[in-house]
LUMMILO-632420 format. One record per residue: residue number from 1; residue in three letters; x, y, z of N, C-alpha, C in turn. Coordinates in steps of 0.1 Angstrom, whole numbers. Last residue first. Example, Ala and Ser with C-alpha at 12.3 -4.5 7.8 and 13.67 -1.06 7.14 Angstrom:
BEGIN
r seq = 2, type = SER, n.u = 128, n.v = -22, n.w = 71, ca.u = 137, ca.v = -11, ca.w = 71, c.u = 129, c.v = 0, c.w = 79
r seq = 1, type = ALA, n.u = 132, n.v = -57, n.w = 78, ca.u = 123, ca.v = -45, ca.w = 78, c.u = 132, c.v = -33, c.w = 78
# end
This chain:
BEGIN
r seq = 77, type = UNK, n.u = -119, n.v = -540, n.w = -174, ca.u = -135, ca.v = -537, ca.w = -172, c.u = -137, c.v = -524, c.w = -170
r seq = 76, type = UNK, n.u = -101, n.v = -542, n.w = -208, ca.u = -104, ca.v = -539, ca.w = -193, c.u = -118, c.v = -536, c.w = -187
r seq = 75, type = UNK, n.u = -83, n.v = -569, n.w = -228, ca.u = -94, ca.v = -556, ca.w = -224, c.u = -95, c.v = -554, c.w = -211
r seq = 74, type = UNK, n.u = -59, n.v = -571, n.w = -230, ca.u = -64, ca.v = -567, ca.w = -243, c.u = -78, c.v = -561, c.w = -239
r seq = 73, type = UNK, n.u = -44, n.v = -583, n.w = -208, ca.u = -46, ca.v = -569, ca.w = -212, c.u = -51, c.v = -562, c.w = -223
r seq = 72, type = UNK, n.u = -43, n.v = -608, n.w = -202, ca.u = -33, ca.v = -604, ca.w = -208, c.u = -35, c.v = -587, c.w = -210
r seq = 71, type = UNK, n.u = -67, n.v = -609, n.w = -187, ca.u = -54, ca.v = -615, ca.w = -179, c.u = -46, c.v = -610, c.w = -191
r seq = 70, type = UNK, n.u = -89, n.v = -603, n.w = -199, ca.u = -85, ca.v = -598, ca.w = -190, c.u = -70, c.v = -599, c.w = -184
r seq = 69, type = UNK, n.u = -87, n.v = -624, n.w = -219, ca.u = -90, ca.v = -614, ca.w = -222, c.u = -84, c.v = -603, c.w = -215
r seq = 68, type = UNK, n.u = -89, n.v = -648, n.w = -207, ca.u = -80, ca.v = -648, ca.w = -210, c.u = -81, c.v = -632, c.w = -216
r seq = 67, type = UNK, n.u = -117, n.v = -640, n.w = -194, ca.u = -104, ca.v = -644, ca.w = -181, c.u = -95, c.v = -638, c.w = -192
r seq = 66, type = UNK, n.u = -133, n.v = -645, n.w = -221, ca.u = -131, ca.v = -635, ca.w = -212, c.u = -123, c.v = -631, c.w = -202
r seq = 65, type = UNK, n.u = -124, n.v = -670, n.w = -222, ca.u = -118, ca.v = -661, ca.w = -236, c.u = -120, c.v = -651, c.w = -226
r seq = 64, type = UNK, n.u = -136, n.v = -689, n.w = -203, ca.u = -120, ca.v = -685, ca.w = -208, c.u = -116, c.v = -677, c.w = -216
r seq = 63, type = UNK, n.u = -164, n.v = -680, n.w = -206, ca.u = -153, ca.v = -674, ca.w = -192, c.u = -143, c.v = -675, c.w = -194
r seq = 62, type = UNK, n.u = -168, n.v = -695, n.w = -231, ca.u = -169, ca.v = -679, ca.w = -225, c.u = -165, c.v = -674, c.w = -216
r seq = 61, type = UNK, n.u = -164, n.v = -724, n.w = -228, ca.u = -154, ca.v = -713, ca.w = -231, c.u = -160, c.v = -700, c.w = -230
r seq = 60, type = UNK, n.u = -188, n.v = -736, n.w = -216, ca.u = -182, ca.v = -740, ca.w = -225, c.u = -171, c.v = -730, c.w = -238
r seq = 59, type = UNK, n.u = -198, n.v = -718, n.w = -191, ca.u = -190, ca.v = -734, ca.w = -188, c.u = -184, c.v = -739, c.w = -203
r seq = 58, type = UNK, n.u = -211, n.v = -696, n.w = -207, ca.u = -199, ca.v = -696, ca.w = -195, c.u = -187, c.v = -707, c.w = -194
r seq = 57, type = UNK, n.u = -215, n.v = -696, n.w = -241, ca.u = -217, ca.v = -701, ca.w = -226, c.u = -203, c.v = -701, c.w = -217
r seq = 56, type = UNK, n.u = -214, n.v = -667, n.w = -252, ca.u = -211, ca.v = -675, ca.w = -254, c.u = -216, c.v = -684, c.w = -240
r seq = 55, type = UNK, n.u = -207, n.v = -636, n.w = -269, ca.u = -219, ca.v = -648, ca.w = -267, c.u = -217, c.v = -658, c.w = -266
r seq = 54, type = UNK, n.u = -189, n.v = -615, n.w = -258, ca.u = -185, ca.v = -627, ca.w = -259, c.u = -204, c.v = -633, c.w = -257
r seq = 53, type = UNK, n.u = -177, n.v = -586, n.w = -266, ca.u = -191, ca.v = -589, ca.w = -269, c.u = -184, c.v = -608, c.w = -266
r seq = 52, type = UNK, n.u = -157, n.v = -557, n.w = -256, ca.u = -161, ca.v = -572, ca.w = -258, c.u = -173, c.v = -578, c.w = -258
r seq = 51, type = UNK, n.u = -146, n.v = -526, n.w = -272, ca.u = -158, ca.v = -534, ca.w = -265, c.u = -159, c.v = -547, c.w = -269
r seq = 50, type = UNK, n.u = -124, n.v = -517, n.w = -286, ca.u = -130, ca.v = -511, ca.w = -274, c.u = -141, c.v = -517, c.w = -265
r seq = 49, type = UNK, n.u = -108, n.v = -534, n.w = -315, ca.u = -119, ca.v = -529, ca.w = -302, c.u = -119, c.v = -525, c.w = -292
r seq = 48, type = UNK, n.u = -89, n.v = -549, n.w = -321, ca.u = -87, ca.v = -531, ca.w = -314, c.u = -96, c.v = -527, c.w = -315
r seq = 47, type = UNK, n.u = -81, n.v = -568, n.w = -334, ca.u = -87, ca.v = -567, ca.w = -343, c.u = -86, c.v = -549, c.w = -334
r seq = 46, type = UNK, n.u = -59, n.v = -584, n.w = -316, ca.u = -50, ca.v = -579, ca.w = -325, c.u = -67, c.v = -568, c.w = -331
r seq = 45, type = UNK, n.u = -79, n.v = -593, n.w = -296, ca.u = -68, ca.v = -584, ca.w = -292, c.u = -65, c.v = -573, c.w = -303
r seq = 44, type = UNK, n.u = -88, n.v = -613, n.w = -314, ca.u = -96, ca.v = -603, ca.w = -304, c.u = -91, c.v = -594, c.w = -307
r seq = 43, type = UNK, n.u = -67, n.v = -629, n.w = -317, ca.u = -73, ca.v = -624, ca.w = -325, c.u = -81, c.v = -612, c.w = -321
r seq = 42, type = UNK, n.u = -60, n.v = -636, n.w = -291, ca.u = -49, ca.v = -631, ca.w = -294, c.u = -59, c.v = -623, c.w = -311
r seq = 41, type = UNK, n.u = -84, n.v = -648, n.w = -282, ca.u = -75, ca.v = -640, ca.w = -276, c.u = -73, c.v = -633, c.w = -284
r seq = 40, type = UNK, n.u = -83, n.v = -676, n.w = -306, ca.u = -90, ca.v = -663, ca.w = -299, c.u = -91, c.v = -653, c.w = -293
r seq = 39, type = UNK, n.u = -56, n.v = -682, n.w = -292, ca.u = -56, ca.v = -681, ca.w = -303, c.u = -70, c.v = -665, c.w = -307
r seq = 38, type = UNK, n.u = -62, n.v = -690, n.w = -263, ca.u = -54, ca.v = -677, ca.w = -269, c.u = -55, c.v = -674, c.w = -284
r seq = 37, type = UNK, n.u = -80, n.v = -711, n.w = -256, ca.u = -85, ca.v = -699, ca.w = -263, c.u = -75, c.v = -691, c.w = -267
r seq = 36, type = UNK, n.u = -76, n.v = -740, n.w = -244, ca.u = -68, ca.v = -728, ca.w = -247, c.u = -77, c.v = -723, c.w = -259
r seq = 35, type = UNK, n.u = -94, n.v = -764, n.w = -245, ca.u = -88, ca.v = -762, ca.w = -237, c.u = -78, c.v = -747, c.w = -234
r seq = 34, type = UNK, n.u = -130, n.v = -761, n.w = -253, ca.u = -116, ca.v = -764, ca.w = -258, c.u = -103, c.v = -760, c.w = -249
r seq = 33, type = UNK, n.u = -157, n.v = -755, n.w = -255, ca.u = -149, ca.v = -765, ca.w = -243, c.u = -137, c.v = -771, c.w = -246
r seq = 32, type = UNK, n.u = -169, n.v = -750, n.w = -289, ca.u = -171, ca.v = -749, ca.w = -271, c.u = -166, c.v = -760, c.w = -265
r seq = 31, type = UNK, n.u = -154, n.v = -726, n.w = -307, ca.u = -154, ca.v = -736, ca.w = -303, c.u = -161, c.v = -739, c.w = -289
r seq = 30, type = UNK, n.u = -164, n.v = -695, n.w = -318, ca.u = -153, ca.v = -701, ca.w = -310, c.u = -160, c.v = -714, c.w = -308
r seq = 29, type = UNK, n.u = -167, n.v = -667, n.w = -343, ca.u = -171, ca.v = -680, ca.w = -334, c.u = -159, c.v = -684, c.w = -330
r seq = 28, type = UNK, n.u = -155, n.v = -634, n.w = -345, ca.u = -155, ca.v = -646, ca.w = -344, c.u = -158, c.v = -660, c.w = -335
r seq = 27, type = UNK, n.u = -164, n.v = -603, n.w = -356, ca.u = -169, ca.v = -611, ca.w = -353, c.u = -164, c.v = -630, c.w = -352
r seq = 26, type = UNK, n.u = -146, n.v = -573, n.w = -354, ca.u = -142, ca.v = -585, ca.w = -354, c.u = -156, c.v = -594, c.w = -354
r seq = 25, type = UNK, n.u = -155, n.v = -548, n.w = -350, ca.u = -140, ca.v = -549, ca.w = -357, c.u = -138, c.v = -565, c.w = -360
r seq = 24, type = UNK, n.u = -181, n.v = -528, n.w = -356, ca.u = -175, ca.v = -539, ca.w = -353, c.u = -162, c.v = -546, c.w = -360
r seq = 23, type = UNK, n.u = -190, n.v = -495, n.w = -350, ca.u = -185, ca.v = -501, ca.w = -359, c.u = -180, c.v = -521, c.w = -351
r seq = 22, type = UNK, n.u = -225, n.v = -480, n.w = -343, ca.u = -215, ca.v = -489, ca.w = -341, c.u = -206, c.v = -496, c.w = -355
r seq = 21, type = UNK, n.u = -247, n.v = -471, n.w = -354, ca.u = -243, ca.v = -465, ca.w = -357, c.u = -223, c.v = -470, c.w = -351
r seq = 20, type = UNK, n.u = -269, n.v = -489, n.w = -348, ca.u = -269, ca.v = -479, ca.w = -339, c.u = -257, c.v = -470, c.w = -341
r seq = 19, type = UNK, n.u = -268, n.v = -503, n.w = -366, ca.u = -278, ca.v = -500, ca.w = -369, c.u = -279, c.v = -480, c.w = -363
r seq = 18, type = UNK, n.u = -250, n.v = -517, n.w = -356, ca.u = -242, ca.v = -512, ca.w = -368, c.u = -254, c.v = -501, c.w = -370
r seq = 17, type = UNK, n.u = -260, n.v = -533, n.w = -332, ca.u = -255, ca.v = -524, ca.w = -331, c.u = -249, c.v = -519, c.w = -344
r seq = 16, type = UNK, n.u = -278, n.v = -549, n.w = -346, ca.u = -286, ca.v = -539, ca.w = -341, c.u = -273, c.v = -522, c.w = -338
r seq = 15, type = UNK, n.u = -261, n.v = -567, n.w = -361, ca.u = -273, ca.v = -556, ca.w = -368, c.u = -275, c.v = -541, c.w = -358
r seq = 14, type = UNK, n.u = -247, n.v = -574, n.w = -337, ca.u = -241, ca.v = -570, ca.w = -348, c.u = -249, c.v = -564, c.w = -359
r seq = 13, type = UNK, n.u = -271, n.v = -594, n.w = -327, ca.u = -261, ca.v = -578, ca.w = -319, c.u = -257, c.v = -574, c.w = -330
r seq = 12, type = UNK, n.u = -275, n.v = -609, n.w = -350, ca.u = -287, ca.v = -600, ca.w = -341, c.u = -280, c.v = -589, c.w = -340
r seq = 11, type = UNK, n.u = -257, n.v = -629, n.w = -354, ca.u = -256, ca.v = -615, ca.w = -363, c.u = -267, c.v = -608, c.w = -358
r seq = 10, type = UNK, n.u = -251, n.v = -638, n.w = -324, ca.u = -240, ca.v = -626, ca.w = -332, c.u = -244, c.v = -617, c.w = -341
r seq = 9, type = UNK, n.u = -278, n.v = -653, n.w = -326, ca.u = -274, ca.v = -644, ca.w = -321, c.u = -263, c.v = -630, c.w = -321
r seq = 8, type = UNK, n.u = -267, n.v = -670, n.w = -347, ca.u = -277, ca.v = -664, ca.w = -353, c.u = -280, c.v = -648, c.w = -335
r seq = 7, type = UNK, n.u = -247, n.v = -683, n.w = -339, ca.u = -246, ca.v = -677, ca.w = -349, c.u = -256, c.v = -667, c.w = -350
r seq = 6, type = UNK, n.u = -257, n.v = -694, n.w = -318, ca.u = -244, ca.v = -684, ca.w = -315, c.u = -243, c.v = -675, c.w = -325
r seq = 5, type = UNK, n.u = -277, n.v = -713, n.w = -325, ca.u = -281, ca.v = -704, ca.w = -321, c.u = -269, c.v = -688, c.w = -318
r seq = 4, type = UNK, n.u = -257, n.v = -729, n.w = -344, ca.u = -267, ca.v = -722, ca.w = -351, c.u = -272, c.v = -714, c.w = -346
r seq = 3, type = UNK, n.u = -222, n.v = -722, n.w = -334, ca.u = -238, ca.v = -731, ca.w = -334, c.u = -248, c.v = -726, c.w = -342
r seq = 2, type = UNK, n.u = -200, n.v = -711, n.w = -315, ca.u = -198, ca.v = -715, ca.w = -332, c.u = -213, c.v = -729, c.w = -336
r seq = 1, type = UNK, n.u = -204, n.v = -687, n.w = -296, ca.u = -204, ca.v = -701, ca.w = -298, c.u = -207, c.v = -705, c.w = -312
# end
């Protein structure tokens, strides 16, 4: 979530896990309660991670980026 608190949680995980020896391919905020995420998506996708990290609220796009995630194939559970 593109906020002070989304922010400031991203760069938490993103410490901890680089810390732990993790690489991160992508970090990008998102908008909340926008109607189409592909864009998002499609960045995700293109960056080729192995692991989705969505902090985000459910009701205000987190379940769309995640759905859209799933539904195209860029990740699997």
């Amino acid at each position: 979530t593109n906020n002070d608190y989304g922010k400031g949680l991203a760069d938490s995980i993103e410490s901890n896990f680089t810390a732990g020896g993790g690489t991160i391919t992508i970090n990008a905020a998102h908008e909340e309660g926008k109607g189409d995420y592909s864009a998002e998506v499609a960045a995700l996708a293109q960056a080729g991670g192995d692991i989705l990290i969505v902090a985000g609220y459910l009701d205000q796009g987190g379940k769309a980026i995640i759905q859209g995630s799933l539904d195209t194939g860029a990740f699997d559970i």
